[in-house]
C-alpha atoms as a printed R data frame, in Angstrom:
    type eleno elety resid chain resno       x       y       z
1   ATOM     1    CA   UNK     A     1  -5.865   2.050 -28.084
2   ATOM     2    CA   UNK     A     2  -8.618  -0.303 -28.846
3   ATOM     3    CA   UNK     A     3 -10.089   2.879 -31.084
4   ATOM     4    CA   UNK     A     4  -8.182   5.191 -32.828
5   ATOM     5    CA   UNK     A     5 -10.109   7.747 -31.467
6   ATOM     6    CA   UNK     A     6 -12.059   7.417 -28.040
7   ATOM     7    CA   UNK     A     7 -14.706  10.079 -27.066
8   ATOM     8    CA   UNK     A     8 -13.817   8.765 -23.136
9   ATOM     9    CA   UNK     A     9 -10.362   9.652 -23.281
10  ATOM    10    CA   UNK     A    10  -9.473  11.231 -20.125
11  ATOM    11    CA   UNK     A    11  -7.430  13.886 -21.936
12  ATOM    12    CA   UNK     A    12 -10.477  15.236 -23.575
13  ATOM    13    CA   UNK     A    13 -11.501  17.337 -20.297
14  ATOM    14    CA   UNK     A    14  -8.169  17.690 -19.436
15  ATOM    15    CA   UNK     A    15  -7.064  21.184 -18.376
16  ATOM    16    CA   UNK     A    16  -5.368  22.671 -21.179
17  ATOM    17    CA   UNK     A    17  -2.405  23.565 -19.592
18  ATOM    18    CA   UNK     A    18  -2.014  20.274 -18.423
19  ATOM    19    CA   UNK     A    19  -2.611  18.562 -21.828
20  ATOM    20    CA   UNK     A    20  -0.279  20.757 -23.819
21  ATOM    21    CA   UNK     A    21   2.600  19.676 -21.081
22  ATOM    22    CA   UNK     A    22   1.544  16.000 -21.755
23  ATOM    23    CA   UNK     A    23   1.339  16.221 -25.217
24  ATOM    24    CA   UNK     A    24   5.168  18.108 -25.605
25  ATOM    25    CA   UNK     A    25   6.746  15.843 -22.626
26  ATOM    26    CA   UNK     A    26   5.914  13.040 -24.850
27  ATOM    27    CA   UNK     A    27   5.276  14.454 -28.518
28  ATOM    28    CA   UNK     A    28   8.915  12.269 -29.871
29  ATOM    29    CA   UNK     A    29   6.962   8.528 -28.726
30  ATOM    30    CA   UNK     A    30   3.068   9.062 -29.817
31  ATOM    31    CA   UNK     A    31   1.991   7.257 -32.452
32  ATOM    32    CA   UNK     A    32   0.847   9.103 -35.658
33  ATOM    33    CA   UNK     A    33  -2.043   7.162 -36.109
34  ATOM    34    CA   UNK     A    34  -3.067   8.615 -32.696
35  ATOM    35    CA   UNK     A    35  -2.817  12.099 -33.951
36  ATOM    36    CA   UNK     A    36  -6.553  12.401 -34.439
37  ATOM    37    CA   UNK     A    37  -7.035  11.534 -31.011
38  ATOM    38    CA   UNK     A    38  -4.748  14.241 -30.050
39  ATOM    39    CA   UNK     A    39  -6.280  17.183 -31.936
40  ATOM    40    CA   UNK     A    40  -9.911  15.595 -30.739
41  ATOM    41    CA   UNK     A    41  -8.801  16.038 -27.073
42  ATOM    42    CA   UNK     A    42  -6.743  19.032 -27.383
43  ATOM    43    CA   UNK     A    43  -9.625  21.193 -29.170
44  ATOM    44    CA   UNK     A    44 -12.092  19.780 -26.107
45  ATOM    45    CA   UNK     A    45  -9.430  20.687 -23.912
46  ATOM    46    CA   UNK     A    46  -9.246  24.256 -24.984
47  ATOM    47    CA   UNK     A    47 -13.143  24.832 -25.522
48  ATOM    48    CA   UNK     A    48 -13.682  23.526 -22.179
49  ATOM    49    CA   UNK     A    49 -10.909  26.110 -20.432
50  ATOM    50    CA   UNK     A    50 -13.219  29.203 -20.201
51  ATOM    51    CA   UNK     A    51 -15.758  26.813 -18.239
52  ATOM    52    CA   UNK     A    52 -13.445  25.590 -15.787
53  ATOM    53    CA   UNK     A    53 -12.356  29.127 -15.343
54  ATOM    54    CA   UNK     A    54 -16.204  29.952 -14.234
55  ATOM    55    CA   UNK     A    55 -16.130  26.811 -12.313
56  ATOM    56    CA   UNK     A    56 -12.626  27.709 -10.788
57  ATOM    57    CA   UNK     A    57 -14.468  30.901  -9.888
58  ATOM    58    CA   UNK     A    58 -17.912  29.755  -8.307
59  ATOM    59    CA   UNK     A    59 -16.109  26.837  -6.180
60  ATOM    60    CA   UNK     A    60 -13.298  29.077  -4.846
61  ATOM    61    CA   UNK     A    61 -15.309  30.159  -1.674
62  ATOM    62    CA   UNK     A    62 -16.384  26.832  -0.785
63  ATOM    63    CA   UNK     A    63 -12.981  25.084  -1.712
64  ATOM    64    CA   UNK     A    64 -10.661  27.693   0.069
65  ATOM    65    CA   UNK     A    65 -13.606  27.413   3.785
66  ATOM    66    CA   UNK     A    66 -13.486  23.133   3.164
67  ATOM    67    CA   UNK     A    67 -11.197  21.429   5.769
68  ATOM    68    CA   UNK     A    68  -9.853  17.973   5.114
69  ATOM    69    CA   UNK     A    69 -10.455  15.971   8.545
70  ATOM    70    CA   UNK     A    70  -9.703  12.318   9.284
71  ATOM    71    CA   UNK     A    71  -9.126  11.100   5.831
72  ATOM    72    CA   UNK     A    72  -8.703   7.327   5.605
73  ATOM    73    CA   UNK     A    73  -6.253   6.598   3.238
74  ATOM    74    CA   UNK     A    74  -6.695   2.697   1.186
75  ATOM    75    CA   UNK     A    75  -3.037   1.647   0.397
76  ATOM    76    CA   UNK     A    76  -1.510  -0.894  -1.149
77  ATOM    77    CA   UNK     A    77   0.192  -1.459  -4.967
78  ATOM    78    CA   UNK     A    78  -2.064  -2.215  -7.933
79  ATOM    79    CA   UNK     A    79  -4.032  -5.501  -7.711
80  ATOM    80    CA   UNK     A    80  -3.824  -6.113  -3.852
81  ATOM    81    CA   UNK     A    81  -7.049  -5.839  -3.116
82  ATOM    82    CA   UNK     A    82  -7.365  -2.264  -2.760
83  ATOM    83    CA   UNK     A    83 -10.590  -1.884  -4.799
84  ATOM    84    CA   UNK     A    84 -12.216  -4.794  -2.812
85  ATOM    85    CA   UNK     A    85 -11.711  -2.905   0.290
86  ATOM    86    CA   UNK     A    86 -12.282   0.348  -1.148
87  ATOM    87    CA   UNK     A    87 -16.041  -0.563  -2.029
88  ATOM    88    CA   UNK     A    88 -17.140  -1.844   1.370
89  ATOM    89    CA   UNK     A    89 -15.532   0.940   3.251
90  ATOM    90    CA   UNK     A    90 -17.387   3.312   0.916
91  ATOM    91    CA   UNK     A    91 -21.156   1.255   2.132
92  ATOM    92    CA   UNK     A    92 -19.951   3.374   5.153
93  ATOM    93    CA   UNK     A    93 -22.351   6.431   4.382
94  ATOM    94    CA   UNK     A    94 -20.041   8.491   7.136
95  ATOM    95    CA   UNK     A    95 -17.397   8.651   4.386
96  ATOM    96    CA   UNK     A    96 -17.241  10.679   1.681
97  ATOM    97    CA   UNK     A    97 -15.600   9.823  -1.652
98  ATOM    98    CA   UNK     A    98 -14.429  10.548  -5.385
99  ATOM    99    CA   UNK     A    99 -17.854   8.560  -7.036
100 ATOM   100    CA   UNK     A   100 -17.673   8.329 -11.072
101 ATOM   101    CA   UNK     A   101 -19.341  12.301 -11.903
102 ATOM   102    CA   UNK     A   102 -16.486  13.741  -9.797
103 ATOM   103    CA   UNK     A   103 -13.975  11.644 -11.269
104 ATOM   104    CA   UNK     A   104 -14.451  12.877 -14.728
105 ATOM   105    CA   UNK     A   105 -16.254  16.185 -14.739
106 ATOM   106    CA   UNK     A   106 -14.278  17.441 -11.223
107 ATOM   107    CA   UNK     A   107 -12.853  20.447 -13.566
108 ATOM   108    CA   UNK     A   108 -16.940  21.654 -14.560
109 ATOM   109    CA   UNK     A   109 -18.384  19.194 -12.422
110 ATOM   110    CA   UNK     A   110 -20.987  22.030 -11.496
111 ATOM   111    CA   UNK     A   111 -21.753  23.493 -14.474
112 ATOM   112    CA   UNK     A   112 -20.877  21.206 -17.192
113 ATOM   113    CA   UNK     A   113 -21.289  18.075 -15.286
114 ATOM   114    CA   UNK     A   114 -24.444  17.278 -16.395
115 ATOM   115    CA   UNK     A   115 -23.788  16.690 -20.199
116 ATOM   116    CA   UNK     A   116 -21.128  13.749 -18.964
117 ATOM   117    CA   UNK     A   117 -23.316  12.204 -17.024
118 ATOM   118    CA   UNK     A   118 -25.184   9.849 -19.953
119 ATOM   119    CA   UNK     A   119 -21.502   9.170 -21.250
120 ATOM   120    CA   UNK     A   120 -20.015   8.302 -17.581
121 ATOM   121    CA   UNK     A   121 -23.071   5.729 -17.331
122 ATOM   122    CA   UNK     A   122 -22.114   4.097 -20.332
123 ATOM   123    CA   UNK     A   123 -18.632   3.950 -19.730
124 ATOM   124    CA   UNK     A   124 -18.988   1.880 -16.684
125 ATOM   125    CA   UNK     A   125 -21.370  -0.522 -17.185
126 ATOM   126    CA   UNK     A   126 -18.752  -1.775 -19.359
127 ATOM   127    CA   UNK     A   127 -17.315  -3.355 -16.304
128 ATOM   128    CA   UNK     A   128 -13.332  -2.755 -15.461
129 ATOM   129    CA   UNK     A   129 -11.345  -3.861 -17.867
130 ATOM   130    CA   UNK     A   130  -9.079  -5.386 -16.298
131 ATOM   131    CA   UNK     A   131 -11.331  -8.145 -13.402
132 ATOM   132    CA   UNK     A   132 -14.946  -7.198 -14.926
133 ATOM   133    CA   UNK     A   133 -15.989  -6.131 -11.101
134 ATOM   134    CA   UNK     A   134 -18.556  -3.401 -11.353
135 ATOM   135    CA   UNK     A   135 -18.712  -0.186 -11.523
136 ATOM   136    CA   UNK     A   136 -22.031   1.957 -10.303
137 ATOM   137    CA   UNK     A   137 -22.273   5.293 -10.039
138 ATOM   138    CA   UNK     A   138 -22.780   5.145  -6.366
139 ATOM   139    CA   UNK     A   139 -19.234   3.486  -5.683
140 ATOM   140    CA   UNK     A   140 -15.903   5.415  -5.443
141 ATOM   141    CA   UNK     A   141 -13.333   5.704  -7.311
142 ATOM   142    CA   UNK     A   142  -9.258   6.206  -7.054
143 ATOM   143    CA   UNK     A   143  -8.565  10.185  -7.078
144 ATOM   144    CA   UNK     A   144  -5.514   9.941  -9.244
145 ATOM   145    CA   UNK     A   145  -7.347   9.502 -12.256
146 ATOM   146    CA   UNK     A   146  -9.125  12.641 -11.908
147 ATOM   147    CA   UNK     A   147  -6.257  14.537 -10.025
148 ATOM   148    CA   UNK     A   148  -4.105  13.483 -13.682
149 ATOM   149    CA   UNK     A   149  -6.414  16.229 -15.303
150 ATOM   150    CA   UNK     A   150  -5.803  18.701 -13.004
151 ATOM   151    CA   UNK     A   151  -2.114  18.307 -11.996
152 ATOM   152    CA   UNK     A   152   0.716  16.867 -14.620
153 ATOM   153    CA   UNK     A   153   2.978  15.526 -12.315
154 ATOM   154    CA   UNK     A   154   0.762  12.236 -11.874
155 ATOM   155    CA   UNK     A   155   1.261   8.860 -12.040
156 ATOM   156    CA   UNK     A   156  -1.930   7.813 -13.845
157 ATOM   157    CA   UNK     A   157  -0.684   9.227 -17.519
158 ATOM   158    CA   UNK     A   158   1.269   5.981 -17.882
159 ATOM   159    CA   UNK     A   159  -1.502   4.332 -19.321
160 ATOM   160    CA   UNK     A   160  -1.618   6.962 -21.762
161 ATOM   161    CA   UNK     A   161   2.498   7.372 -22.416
162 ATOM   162    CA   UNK     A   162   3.782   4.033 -21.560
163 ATOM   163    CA   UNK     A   163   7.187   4.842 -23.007
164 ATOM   164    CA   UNK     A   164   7.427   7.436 -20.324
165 ATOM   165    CA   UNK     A   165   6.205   4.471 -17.546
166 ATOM   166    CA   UNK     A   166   9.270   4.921 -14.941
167 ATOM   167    CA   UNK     A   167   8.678   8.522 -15.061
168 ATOM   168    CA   UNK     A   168   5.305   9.190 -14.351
169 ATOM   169    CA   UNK     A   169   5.239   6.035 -11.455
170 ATOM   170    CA   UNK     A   170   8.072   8.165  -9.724
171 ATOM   171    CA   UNK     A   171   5.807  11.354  -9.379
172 ATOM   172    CA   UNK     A   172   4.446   9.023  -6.401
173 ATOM   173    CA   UNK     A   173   7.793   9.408  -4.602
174 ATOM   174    CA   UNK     A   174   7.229  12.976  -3.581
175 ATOM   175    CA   UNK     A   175  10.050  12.730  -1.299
176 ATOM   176    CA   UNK     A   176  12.464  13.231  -4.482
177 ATOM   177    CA   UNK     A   177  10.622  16.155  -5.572
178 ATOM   178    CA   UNK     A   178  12.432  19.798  -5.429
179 ATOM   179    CA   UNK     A   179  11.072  22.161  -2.824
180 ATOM   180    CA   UNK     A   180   9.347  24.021  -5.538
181 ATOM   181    CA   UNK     A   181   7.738  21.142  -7.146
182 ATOM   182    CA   UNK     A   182   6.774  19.085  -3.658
183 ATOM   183    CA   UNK     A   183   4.724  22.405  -2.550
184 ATOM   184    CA   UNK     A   184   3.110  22.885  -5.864
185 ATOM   185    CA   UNK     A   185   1.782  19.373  -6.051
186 ATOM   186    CA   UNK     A   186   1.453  19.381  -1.646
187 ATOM   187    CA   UNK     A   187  -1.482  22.841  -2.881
188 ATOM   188    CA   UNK     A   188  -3.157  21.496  -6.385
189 ATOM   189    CA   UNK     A   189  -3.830  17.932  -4.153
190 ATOM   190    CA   UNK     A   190  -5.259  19.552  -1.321
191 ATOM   191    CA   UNK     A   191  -7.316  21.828  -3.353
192 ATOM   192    CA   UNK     A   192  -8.365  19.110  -5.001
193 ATOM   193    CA   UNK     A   193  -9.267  17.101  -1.815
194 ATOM   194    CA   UNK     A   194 -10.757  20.573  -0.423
195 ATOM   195    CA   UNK     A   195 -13.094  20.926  -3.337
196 ATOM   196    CA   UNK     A   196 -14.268  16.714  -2.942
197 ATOM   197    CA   UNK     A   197 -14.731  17.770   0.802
198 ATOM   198    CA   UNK     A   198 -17.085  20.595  -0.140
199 ATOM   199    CA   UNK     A   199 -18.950  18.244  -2.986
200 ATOM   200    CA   UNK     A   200 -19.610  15.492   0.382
201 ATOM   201    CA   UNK     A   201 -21.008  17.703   2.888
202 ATOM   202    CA   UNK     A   202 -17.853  17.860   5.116
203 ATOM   203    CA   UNK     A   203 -17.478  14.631   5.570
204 ATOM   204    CA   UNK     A   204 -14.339  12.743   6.479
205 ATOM   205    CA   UNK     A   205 -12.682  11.566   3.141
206 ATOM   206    CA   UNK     A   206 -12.118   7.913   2.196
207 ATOM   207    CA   UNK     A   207  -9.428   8.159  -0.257
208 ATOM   208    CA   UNK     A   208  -7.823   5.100  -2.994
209 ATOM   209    CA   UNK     A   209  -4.516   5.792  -5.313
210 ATOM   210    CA   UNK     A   210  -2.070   2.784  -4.973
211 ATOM   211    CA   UNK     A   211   0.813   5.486  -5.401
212 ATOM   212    CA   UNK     A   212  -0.329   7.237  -1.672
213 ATOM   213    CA   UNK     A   213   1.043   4.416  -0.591
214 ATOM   214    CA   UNK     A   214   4.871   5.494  -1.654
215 ATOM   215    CA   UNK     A   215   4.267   9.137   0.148
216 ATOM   216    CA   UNK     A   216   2.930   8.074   3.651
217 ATOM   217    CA   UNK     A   217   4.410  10.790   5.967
218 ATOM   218    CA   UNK     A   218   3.613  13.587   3.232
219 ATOM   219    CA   UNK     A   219  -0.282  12.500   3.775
220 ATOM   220    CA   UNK     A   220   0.441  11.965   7.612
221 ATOM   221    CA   UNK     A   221   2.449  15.589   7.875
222 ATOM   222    CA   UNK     A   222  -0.463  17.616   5.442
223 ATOM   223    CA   UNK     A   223  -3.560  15.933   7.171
224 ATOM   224    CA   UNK     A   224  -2.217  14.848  10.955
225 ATOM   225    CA   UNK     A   225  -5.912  13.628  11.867
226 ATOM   226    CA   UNK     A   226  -5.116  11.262   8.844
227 ATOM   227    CA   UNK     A   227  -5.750   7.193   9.080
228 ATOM   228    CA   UNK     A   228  -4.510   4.667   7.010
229 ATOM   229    CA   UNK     A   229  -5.279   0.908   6.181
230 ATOM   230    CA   UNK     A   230  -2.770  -1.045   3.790
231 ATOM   231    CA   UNK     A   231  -3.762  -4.199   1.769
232 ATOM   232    CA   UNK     A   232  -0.983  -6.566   1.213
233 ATOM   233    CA   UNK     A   233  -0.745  -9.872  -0.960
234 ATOM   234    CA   UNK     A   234   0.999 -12.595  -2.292
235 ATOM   235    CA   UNK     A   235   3.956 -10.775  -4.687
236 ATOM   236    CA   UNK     A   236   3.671 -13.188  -7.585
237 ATOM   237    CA   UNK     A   237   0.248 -12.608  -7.796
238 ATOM   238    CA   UNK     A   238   0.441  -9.190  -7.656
239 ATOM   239    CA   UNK     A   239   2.882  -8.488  -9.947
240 ATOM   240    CA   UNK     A   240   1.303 -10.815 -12.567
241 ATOM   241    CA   UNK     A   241  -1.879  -8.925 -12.448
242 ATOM   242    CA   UNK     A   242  -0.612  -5.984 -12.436
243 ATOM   243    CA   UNK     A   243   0.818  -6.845 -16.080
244 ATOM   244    CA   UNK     A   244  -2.793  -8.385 -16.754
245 ATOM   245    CA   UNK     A   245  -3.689  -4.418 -15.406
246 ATOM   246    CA   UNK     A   246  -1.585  -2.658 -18.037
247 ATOM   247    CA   UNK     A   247  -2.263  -4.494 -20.272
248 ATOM   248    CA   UNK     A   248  -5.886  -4.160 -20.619
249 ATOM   249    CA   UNK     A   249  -5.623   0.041 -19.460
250 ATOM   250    CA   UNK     A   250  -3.331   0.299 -22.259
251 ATOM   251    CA   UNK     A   251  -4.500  -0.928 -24.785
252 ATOM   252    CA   UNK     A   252  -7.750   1.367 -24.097
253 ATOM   253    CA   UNK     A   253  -5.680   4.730 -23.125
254 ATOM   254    CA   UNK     A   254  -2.343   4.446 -24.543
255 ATOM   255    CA   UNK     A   255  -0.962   6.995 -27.587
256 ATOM   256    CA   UNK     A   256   2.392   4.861 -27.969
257 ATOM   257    CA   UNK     A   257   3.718   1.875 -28.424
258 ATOM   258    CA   UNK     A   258   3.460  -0.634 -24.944
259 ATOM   259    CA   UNK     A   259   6.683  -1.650 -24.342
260 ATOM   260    CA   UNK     A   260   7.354  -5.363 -24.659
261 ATOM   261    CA   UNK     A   261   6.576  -8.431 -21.859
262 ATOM   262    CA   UNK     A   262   9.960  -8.388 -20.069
263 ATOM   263    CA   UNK     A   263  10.579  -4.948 -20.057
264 ATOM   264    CA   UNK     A   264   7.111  -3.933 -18.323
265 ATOM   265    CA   UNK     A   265   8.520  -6.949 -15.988
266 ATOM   266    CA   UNK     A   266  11.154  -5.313 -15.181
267 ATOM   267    CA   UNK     A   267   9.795  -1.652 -14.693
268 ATOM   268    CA   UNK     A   268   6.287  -3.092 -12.582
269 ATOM   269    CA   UNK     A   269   8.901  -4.549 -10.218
270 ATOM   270    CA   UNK     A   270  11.071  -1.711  -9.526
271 ATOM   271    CA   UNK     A   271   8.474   0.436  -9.459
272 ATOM   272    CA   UNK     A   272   7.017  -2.343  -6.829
273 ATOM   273    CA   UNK     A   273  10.729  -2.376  -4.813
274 ATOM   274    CA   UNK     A   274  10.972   1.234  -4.581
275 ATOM   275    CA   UNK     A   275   7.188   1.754  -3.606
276 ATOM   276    CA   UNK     A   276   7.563  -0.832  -0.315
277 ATOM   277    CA   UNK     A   277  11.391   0.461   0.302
278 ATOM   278    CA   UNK     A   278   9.545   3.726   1.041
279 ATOM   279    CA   UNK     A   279   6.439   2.370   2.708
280 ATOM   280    CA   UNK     A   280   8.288   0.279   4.876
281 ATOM   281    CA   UNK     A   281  10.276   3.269   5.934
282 ATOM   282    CA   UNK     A   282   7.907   5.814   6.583
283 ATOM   283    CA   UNK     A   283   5.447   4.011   8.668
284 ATOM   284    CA   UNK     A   284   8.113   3.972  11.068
285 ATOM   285    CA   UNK     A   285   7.032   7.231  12.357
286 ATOM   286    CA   UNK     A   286   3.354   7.053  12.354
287 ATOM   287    CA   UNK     A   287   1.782   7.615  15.830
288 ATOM   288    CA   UNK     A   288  -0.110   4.426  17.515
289 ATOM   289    CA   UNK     A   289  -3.787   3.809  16.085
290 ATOM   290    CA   UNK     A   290  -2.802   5.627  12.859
291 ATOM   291    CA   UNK     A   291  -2.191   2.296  10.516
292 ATOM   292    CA   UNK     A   292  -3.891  -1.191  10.272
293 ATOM   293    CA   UNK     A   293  -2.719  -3.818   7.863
294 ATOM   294    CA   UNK     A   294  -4.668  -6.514   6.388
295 ATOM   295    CA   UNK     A   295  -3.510  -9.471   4.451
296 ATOM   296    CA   UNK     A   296  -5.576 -10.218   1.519
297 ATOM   297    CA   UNK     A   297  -5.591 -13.720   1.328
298 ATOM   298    CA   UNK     A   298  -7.708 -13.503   4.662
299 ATOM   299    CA   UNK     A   299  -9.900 -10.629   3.939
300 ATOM   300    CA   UNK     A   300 -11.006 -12.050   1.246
301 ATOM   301    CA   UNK     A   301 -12.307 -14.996   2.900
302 ATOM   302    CA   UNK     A   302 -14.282 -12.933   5.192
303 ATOM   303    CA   UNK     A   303 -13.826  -9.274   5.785
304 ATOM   304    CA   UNK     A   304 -16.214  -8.679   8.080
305 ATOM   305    CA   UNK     A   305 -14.286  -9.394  11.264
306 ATOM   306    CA   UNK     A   306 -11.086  -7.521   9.434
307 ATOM   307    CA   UNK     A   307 -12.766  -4.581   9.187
308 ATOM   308    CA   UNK     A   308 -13.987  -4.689  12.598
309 ATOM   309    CA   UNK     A   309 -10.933  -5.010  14.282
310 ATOM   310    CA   UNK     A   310  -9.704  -2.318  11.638
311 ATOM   311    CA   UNK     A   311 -12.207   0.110  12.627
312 ATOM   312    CA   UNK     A   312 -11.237  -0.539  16.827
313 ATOM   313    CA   UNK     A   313  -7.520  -0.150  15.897
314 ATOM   314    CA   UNK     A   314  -8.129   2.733  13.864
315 ATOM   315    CA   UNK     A   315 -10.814   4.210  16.912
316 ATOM   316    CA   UNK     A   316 -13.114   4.707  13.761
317 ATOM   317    CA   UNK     A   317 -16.879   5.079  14.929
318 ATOM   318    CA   UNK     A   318 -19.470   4.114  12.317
319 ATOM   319    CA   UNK     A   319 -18.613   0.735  12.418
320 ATOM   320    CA   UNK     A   320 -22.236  -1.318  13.467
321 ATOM   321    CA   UNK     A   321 -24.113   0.777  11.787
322 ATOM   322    CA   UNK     A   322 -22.559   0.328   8.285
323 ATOM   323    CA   UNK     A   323 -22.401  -3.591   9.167
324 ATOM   324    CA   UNK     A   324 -25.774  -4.228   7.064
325 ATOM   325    CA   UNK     A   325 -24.556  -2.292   3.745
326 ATOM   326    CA   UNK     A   326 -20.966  -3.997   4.025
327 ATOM   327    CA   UNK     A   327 -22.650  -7.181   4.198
328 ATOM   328    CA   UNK     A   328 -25.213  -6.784   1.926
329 ATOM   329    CA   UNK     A   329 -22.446  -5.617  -0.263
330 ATOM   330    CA   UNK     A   330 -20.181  -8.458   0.380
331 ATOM   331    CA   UNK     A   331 -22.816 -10.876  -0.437
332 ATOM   332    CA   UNK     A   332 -23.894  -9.265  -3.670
333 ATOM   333    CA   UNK     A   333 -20.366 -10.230  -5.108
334 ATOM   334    CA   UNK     A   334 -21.115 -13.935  -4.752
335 ATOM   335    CA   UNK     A   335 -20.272 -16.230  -8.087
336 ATOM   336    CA   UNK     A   336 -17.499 -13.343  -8.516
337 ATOM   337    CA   UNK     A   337 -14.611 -15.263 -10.264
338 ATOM   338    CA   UNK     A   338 -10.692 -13.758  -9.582
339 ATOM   339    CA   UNK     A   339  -8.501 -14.148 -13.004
340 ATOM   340    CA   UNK     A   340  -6.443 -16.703 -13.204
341 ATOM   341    CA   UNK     A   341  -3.047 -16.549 -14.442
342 ATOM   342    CA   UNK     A   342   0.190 -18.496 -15.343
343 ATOM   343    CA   UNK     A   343   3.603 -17.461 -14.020
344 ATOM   344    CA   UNK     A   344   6.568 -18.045 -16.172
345 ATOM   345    CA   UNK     A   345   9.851 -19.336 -14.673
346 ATOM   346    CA   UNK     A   346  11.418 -15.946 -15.989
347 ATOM   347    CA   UNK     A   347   8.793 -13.713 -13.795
348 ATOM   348    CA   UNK     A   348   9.334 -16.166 -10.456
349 ATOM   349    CA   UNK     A   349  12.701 -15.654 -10.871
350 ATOM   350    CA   UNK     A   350  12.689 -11.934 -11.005
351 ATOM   351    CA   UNK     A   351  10.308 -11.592  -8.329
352 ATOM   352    CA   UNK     A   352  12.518 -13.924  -6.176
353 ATOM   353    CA   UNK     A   353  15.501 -11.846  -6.902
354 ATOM   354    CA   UNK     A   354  13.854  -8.299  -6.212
355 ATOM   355    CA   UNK     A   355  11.880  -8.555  -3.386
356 ATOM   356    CA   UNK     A   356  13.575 -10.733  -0.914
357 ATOM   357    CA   UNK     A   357  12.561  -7.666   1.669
358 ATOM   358    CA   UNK     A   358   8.800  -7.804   0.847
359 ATOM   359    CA   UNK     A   359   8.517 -11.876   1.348
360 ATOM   360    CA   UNK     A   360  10.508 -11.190   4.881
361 ATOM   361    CA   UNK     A   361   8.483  -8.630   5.970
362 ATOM   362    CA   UNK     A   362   5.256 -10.474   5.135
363 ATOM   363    CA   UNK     A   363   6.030 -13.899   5.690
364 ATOM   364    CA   UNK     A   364   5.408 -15.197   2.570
365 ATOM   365    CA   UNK     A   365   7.152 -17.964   0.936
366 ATOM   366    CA   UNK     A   366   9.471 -18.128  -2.222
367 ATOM   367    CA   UNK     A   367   8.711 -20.281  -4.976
């Protein structure tokens, strides 16, 4: 970590049970100096269990009458463009979402929420680490950060035990999960999505975790009235950035060492192979006006007509209506510069060797 000790670590409001399994899954690779950190996060952790035991208890009511209709589902792996087209679907005020206070207080968002709030401000108008863009606390964000506190068999703890990387990226391949395991994780996410439902209003959900994108048919066979758009891009890019991405998360979250250049190479692009093997796959099976794919290099030239022809394909209603806030959104991001990176003959290659499947499917060209 940038600190030694953070007082933003996710793990600080944690559910305890949850921590303790993070901390002794991983207790042989964290780093001593991070020890502090631990102890910080695991007392907060444990002082904060009898209030998300009251909150457990006021929300159950209104979590266990919530239904889950039409979600619409942003896929796509890390650094595709998901977040671009996450925050002008969310100008669509018909859609509900994760915003920042749910993301980080979701366990006492009721009755503790309030004390986070001043911290949560300051946290984001630090900008995301990894392409500056934004934050606000009007603008959604990905559920699997705040599903991590709730639900250890997550993919987001990576940034926090990097030695453990492969591992927690596979809990997004729920497919390989025992029965026992699939169903436990198939409740705690749809309480969890049951409980956001309730904090909307009802509304229909718009949803963002790059690893839905691995367990398509799970979301399709929980939530049939489910939609889904998928963001695709250039590989090399994407897998470059996503380095740039773990990079930067790391070094805020992680309690271990990162694991070296060409080894997070490696793991980012099987993790990458195994996510599209699957995706590939299981939108086989989706019914007709269920999916919509949009290439990134022309969204982000203009993504106004995209996401009008998204929302006919998808027979999504809203769509003239939220036209003036996804503009007006759209054009508030002008001057917004993209990183630019360098790719190494030794990443080209590996991409080229990998995902031979991906550039077929897509139509893009090998360097």
């Amino acid at each position: 970590m940038d600190k030694l000790i953070s007082l933003a670590h996710p793990l600080l409001i944690t559910k305890f049970p949850v921590f303790c399994r993070y901390i002794i899954e991983n207790r042989h690779d964290i780093c001593k100096k991070y020890y502090p950190q631990i102890l910080l996060s695991g007392i907060s952790s444990l002082l904060l269990t009898p209030v998300v035991c009251a909150e457990n208890l006021l929300c159950r009511k209104a979590v266990k009458n919530s239904i889950v209709k039409s979600p619409l589902f942003v896929l796509g792996h890390w650094r595709c463009g998901t977040t671009l087209l996450f925050f002008l679907l969310a100008q669509d005020k018909n859609f509900g979402f994760v915003d920042p206070m749910m993301t980080f207080t979701m366990n006492f968002y009721h009755l503790l929420g309030w004390a986070f709030r001043p911290t949560i401000v300051a946290h984001l108008h630090e900008g995301r680490p990894m392409d500056n863009l934004k934050y606000s606390m009007s603008l959604p964000m990905e559920e699997y950060v705040s599903f991590s506190t709730i639900e250890s068999d997550s993919v987001y703890p990576l940034n926090f035990f990097p030695q453990s990387f492969i591992r927690y990226n596979k809990n997004a391949f729920i497919d390989q999960f025992s029965d026992k395991k699939r169903e436990n994780w198939k409740r705690s996410y749809d309480c969890f999505l049951r409980k956001v439902t309730a904090l909307n209003g009802g509304k229909p959900l718009l949803l963002k975790s790059p690893d839905n994108t691995a367990r398509v048919r799970f979301l399709k066979e929980t939530y049939p009235d489910a939609k889904f758009v998928n963001i695709y891009r250039d590989p090399y890019t994407v897998i470059r950035s996503t380095m740039h991405l773990y990079d930067k998360m790391m070094s805020h979250w992680s309690l271990e060492e990162i694991p070296p250049v060409e080894t997070m190479e490696d793991m980012i692009i099987e993790i990458f192979k195994m996510m599209y093997e699957a995706y590939f796959k299981e939108i086989q099976v989706l019914p007709p006006h269920s999916l919509f794919e949009i290439k990134f290099e022309e969204f982000e030239k203009d993504p106004l007509p995209v996401l009008k022809n998204m929302y006919a394909e998808l027979e999504l209603n809203g769509f003239e209506d939220a036209l003036p806030s996804i503009k007006a959104y759209w054009e508030s991001l002008t001057g917004y510069e993209k990183n630019k990176f360098e790719y190494s003959d030794r990443l080209v290659k590996k991409v080229n060797d990998n995902l031979g499947f991906y550039f077929e499917h897509y139509g893009y060209e090998k360097r």
